[in-house]
C-alpha positions, 0 to 999 in steps of 0.5 A: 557108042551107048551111054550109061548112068552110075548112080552111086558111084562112090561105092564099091560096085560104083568104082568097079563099073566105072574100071570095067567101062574103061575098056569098054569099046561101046559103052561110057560112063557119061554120067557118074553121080552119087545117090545123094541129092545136094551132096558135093562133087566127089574129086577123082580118086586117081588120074582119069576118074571123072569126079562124082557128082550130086544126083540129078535126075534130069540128067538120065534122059541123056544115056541109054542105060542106068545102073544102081549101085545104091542101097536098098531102099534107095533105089526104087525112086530112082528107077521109076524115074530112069524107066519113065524116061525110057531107059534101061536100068539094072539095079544092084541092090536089093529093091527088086530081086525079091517077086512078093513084096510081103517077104521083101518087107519081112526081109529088110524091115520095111514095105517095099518102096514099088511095088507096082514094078516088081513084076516087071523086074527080070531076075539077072542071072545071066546065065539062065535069063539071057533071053529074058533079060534082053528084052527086059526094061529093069533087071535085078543084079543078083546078090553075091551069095546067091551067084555063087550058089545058084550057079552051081545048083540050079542045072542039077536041080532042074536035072533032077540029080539032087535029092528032092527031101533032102537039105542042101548045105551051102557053106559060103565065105566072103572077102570084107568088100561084101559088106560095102563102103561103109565103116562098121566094127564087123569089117574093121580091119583090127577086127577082120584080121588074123579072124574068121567068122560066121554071121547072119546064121538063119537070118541073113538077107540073102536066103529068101533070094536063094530059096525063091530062084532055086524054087526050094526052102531045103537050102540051109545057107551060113555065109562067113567073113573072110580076112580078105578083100574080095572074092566069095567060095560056097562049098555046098553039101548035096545028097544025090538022087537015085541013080545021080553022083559026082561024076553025073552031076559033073558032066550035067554041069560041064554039059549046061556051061559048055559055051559060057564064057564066064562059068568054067567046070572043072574036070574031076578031082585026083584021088591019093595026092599029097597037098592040095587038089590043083584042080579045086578052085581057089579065090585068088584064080577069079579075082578081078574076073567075072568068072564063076570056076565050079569043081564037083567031088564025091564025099561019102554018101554026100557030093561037094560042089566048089563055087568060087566068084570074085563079088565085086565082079561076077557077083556085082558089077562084071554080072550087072555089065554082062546084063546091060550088055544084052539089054542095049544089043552089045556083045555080053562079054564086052568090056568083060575080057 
């Protein structure tokens, strides 16, 4: 049996790895703090919660692992700290995700808080750094956003299918849980309900992550706020190369995901139905999942990629499990099925 840390497990993505780590058979949440020093202990939620305590650090040298579900910012402290003691960390923020520390300090307002550690950090998207991350002493939690992206686009820009001059929309949409715990007037419930909005167009924090792991700055990203809780569906416009269409990018994709258990390709679209296509993605088929469902369809000169992931799972806390999985030598899926 190994031992993790949750720091910052008040927060959404805290309280969703402390649920994945209750049917885990190998791991245990032995400590769960908040990433405030001198706050006082947090009661359970609910029966078998364990109650929250103030952030100690000296408690890291008893686990294995650390996870940091805290904001940006905050994080860097605490990490170098885990990794002087030795363990293994996957940060959930922001702090590590971005390799120059110039653009993280455009990005977020401020210089980067360690900057001596970003090259070491291995950026954790499961799927296409499995070999790096196992061996990795820090991995960065990709963000929602970008998971749902990525996965989708990444096999066919490396494939070459995409066109190399032409900008790639990616159209996304979140539930409110994206936004975190913290009250805001954008997430209040009056505000959210019965509405449906864009945000962050052209300055959202998530696009210098999404141009640097897809290598390209063509990608035009516009996140928007959904009246739901959780879930995150991009639809992403790309134009084919010469000789690429639907039904290459398709099977290049159902290709590359054959023997991943979370990232699920559908088959190609009907043509002529009334109604909705059932072999579209939906939220409500990944919610309370870690799995990715990715659909390709021909539109016009244009083909449409359908990614839809629950963010607090395989776009937070079931992708930052699937990570400290590998880096502890466990089964990747354990705790995740």
């Amino acid at each position: 049996m190994k031992s993790v840390a949750i720091v910052g497990a008040s927060g959404y993505t805290g309280r969703e790895l402390l649920t994945l780590l209750e049917r885990h058979r190998h791991l245990r949440a032995t400590v769960v703090m908040t990433a405030r020093a001198g706050a006082a202990p947090e009661p359970p939620a609910f029966p078998g919660e364990p109650s929250i305590d103030a952030l100690d650090l000296g408690r890291l040298a008893h686990v294995d692992g650390v996870f940091l579900c805290t904001p940006h910012g905050a994080a860097s402290s605490i990490a170098a700290a885990a990794l002087q003691l030795g363990k293994k960390v996957v940060d959930l923020s922001a702090d590590f995700r971005l390799r120059d520390p110039a653009v993280y300090a455009s990005t977020y307002g401020s210089p980067h808080p360690a900057p001596d550690l970003l090259q070491q950090a291995v950026y954790g998207l499961t799927e296409h750094a499995r070999d790096a991350v196992r061996g990795a002493r820090l991995v960065a939690n990709p963000g929602c956003y970008p998971t749902s992206i990525l996965l989708p686009l990444l096999p066919l820009l490396a494939a070459g299918q995409i066109d190399a001059e032409a900008p790639i929309i990616a159209d996304s949409k979140s539930g409110t849980s994206g936004a975190g715990k913290a009250p805001g007037e954008r997430t209040h419930f009056g505000n959210v309900h019965e509405n449906f909005v864009a945000y962050g167009v052209g300055t959202h924090r998530h696009a210098p992550e999404i141009h640097q792991a897809a290598g390209t700055d063509r990608i035009v990203f516009t996140p928007h706020l959904l009246p739901t809780f959780r879930g995150i569906l991009s639809t992403i416009y790309v134009t084919p190369a010469p000789g690429a269409s639907a039904a290459t990018m398709r099977a290049c994709l159902a290709e590359r995901y054959a023997a991943e258990p979370f990232v699920r390709v559908y088959g190609p679209t009907g043509s002529g139905q009334s109604g909705p296509d059932p072999r579209l993605p939906e939220l409500r088929l990944v919610q309370h999942t870690n799995q990715n469902h990715l659909a390709v369809a021909a539109s016009g000169p244009l083909v449409v990629l359908v990614s839809v992931i629950d963010n607090l799972q395989k776009g937070a806390s079931g992708q930052a499990l699937q990570n400290m999985n590998l880096m502890l030598g466990l089964a990747e899926a354990e705790g995740l099925r």
